[in-house]
C-alpha positions in Angstrom: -24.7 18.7 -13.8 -27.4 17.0 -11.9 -28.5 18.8 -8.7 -29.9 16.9 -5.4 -30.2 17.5 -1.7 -29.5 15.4 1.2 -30.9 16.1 4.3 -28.7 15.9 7.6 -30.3 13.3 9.2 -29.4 10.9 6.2 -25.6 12.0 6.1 -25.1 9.1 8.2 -26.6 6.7 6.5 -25.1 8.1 3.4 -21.6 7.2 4.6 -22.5 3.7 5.8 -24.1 3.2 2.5 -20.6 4.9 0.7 -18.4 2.3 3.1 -20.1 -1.0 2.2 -17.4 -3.0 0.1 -16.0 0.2 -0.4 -12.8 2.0 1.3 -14.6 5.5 3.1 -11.7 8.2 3.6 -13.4 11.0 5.7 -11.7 14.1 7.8 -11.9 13.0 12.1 -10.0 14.6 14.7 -7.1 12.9 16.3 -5.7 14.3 19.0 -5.1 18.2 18.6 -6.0 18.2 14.6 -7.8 16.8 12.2 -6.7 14.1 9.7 -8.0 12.2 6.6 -8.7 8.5 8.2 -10.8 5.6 7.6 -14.0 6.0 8.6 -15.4 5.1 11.7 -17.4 6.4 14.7 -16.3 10.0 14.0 -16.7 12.5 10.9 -15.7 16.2 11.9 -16.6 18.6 9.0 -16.2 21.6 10.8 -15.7 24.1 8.0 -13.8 26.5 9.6 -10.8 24.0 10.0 -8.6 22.8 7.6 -7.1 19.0 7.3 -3.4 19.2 8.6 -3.0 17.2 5.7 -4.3 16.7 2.3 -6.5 13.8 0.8 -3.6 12.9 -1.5 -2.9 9.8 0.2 -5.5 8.3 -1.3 -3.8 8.5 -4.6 -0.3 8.9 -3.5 0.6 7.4 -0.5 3.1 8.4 2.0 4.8 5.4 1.8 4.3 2.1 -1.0 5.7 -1.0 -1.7 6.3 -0.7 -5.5 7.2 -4.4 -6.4 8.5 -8.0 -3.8 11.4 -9.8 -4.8 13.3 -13.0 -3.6 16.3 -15.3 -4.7 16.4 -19.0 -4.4 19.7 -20.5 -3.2 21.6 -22.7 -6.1 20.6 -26.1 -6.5 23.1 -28.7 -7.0 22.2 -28.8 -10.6 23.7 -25.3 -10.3 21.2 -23.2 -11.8 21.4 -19.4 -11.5 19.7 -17.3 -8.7 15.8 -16.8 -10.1 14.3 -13.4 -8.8 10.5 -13.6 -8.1 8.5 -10.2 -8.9 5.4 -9.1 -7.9 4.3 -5.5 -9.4 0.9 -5.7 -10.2 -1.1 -2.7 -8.1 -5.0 -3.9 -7.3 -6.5 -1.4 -5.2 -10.1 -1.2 -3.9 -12.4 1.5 -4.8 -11.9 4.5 -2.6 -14.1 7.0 -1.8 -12.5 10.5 0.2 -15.6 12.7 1.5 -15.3 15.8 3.0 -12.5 17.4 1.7 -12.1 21.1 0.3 -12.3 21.8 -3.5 -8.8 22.7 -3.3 -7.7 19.1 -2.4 -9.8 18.0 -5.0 -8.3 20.0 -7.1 -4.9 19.7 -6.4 -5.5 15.5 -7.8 -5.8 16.9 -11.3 -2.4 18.5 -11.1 -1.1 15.1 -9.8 -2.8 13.7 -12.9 -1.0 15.3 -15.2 2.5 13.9 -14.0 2.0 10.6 -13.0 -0.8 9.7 -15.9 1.3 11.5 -18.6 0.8 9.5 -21.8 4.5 9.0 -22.1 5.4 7.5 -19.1 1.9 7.0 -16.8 2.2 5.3 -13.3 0.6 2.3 -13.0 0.5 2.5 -9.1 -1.0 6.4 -8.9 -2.9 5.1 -12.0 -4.8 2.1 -10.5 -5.5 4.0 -6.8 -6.8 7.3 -9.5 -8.9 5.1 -11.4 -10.9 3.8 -8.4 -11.2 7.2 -6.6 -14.1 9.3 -6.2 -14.2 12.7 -4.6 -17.1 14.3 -2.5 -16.0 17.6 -1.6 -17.3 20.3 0.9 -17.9 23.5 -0.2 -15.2 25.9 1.9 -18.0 27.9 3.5 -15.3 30.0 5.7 -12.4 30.1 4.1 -9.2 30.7 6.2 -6.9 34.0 6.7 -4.3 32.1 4.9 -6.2 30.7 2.0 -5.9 32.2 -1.6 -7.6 29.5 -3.9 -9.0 32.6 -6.0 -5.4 33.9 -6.5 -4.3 30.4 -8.7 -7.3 29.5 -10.3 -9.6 28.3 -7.9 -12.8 28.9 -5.5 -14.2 27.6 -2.4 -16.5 26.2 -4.5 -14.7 25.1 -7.3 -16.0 22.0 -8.8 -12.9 21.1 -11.3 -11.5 17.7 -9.6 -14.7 16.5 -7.6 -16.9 14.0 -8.6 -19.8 15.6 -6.3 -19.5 19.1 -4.3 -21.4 18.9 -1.5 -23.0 22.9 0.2 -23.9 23.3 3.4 -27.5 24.7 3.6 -30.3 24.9 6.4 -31.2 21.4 6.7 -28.8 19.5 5.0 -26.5 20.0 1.8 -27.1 20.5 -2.0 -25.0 17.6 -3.9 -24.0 18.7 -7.5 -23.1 15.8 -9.5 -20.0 16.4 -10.8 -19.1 13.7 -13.2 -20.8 10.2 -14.1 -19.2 9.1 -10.7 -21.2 11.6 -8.8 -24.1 11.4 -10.9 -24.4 7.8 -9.8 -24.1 8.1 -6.1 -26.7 10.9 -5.9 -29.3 9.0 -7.6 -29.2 6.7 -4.6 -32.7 7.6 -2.8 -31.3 9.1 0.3 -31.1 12.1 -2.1 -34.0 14.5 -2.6 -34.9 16.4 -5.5 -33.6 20.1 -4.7 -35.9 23.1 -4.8 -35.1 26.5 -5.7 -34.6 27.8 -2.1 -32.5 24.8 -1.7 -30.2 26.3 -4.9 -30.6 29.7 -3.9 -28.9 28.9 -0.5 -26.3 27.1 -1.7 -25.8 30.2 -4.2 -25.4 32.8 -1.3 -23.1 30.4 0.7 -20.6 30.4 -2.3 -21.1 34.0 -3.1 -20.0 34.7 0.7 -17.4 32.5 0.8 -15.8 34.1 -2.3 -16.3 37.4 -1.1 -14.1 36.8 2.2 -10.9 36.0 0.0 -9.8 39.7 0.3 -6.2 39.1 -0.6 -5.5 38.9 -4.1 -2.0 38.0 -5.7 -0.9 39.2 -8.9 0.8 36.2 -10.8 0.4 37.5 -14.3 4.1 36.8 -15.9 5.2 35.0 -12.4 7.0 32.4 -14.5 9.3 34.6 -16.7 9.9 36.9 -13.8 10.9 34.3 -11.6 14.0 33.0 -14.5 14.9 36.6 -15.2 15.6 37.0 -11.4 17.4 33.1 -10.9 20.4 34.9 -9.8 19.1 37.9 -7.8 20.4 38.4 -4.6 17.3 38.6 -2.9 16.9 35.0 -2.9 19.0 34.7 0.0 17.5 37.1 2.5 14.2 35.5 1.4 15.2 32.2 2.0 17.2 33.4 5.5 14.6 32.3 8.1 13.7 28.8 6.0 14.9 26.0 8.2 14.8 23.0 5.2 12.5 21.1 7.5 10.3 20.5 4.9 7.2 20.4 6.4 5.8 23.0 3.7 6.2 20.0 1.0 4.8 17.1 3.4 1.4 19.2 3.9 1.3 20.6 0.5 -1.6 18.6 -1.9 0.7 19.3 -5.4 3.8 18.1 -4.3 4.9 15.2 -5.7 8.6 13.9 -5.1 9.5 10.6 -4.2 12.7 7.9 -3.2 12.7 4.8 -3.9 14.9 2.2 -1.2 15.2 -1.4 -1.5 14.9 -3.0 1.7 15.9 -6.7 1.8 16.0 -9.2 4.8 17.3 -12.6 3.7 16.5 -13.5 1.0 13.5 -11.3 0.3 12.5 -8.0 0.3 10.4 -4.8 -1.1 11.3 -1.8 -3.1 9.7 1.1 -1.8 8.9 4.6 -2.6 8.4 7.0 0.2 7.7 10.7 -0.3 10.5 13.3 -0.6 11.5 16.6 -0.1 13.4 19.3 -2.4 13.8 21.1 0.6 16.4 18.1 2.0 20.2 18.8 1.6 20.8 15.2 0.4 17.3 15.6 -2.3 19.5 16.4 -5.5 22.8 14.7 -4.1 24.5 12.7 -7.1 26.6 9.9 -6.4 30.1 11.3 -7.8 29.3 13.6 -4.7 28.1 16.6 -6.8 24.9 18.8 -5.6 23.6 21.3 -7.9 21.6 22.5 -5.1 23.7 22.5 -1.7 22.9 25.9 -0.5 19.8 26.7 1.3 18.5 29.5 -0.6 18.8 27.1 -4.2 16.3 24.5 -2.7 14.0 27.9 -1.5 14.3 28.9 -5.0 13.6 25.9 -6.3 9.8 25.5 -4.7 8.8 28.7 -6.1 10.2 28.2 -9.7 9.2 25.0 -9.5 5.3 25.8 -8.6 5.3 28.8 -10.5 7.8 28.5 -13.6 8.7 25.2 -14.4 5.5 23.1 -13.9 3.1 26.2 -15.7 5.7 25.9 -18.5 4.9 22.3 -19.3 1.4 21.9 -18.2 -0.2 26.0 -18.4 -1.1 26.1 -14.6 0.4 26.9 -11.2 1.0 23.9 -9.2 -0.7 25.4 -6.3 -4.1 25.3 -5.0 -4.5 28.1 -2.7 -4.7 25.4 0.4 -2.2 28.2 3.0 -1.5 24.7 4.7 2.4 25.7 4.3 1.3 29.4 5.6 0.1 27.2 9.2 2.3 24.3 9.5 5.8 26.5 8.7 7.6 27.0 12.1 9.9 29.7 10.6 7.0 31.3 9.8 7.4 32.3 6.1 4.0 33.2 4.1 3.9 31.8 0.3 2.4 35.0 -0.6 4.8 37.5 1.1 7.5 35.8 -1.2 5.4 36.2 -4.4 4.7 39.3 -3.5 8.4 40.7 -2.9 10.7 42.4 -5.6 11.6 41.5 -7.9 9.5 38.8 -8.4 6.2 41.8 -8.0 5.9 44.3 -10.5 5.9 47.5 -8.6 8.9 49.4 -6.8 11.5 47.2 -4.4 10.6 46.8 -0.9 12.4 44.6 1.6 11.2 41.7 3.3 10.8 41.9 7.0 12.1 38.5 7.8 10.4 36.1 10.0 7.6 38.4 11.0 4.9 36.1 9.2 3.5 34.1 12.0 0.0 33.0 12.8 -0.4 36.0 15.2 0.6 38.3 12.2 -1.7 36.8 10.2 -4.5 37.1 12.2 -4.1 41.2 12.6 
């Protein structure tokens, strides 16, 4: 790991440098909150304020088009309709700077579903392979963040290719992989002194310290399928509206629909993101849906962050972020759940529903 600093006044000149025939994703406030946009005029890095939503975009966009396709009428030598494809994903090298660790994280968990050796993704796979991530050190974590709990830190490096810390008169870049390494031998970058390390040291140690809430997830997976069927499920899942916001703000959660739209004699196949929260998510066509009631697509977030997806790949698919904890209107608290019986060792307490708002939090 190769250690650097950058003094404030050249952050500026770093980004313009980052941008040139490059694409530069960076957090700026639009309107009331602050989103991951292309980079212009303003870069907010305000560290006590979290994205709305993650930097996954970068690798996994909202919405794609996956492949074209067109027919040409018959000719009067009556040949058959030929169907033109285009599926070949180019994407420019991306840079996202400024996100959290988490975030960063949360790309290798991505990783391991969409570039499985089996069946990879050629369209998260060309976007992943031209990414590089310069995180920010979470210097004040939120009420509602519990990185520590599944794995993580504010200053966990796994996922970044540089992790920037916020000292007196600048930041201290650690170059992460050979990504990193490369842009922090550019000579905006100063060697780093001791007092620069030292800083940076008592900025993570601080940070770490303020995650007071700890969860217990030791066994989470097997006690979640040896309570599929308890009852509680349903007063748990009472106040949950299926709005699905808790998915669309979440950095791990992957699922997707693919539509073909056609106009003519053309059109696109696209994927879109999608929610297991949906009523219509697991509808088959013979009209079947092994998940109709609200409290099985509840059930099915937790076992499928905390059982299903450890089971395959040995970690939680969840990074600790709390962005479900701040954007859920009902008000429910990811860690409240975990925490109930019978999922929580301990003796049974009940849940007091929809008491988990941001006042709540805050006391």
């Amino acid at each position: 790991m190769t250690l650097k600093f950058l003094p404030s006044e050249r952050l500026q000149d770093l980004l313009e440098e980052l941008s040139r025939n490059r694409k530069l994703i960076v957090p700026a406030k639009s309107e009331a909150m602050i989103l991951f946009q292309d980079f212009g005029e303003d870069v907010h890095l305000d560290l006590a304020n979290l994205s709305r939503l993650s930097a996954k975009e970068a690798a996994f966009p909202q919405t794609e088009t996956l492949l074209s396709f067109g027919y040409e009428k018959e000719t009067e030598s009556s040949e058959p309709n030929k169907v033109a494809l285009q599926c070949e994903p180019k994407e420019k090298e991306t840079i996202v700077f400024g996100l959290r660790p988490c975030d960063a994280r949360a790309h290798l968990l991505l990783d391991k579903v969409y570039l499985d050796d089996r069946y990879p993704d050629p369209y998260y796979g060309a976007r992943r392979g031209n990414l590089t991530l310069i995180s920010l050190t979470c210097a004040r974590p939120q009420k509602t963040c519990f990185c520590t709990s599944v794995g993580g830190s504010p200053s966990d490096r796994e996922g970044s290719d540089i992790l920037l810390t916020q000292i007196e008169g600048g930041f201290l870049a650690e170059g992460v992989s050979e990504k990193g390494k490369n842009i922090i031998a550019l000579n905006l970058f100063q060697n780093s002194t001791q007092e620069n390390e030292e800083q940076a040291e008592a900025v993570k140690k601080r940070a770490a310290e303020s995650l007071t809430l700890a969860l217990d997830l030791n066994g989470i997976e097997k006690r979640l399928m040896d309570n599929f069927e308890n009852e509680l499920w349903s007063e748990l899942s009472a106040p949950c509206l299926n709005c699905g916001i808790c998915t669309y703000v979440c950095p791990t959660c992957h699922c997707f629909n693919i539509t073909d739209e056609q106009r003519g004699l053309s059109g696109q196949r696209i994927r879109t993101w999608d929610s297991c929260m949906y009523p219509l998510f697991t509808l088959e066509t013979s009209g079947h849906n092994p998940r109709s009631l609200k409290l099985q697509r509840f059930r099915q977030r937790f076992n499928h962050k905390f059982s299903y997806y450890p089971s395959l790949y040995g970690e939680f698919l969840c990074v600790g972020c709390g962005r479900c904890i701040l954007s859920c209107p009902a008000g429910i608290d990811i860690r409240e759940v975990l925490k109930e019986s019978p999922m929580h060792r301990g003796a049974p307490r009940r849940m007091k529903i929809g008491l988990f708002s941001r006042e709540h939090l805050e006391r």
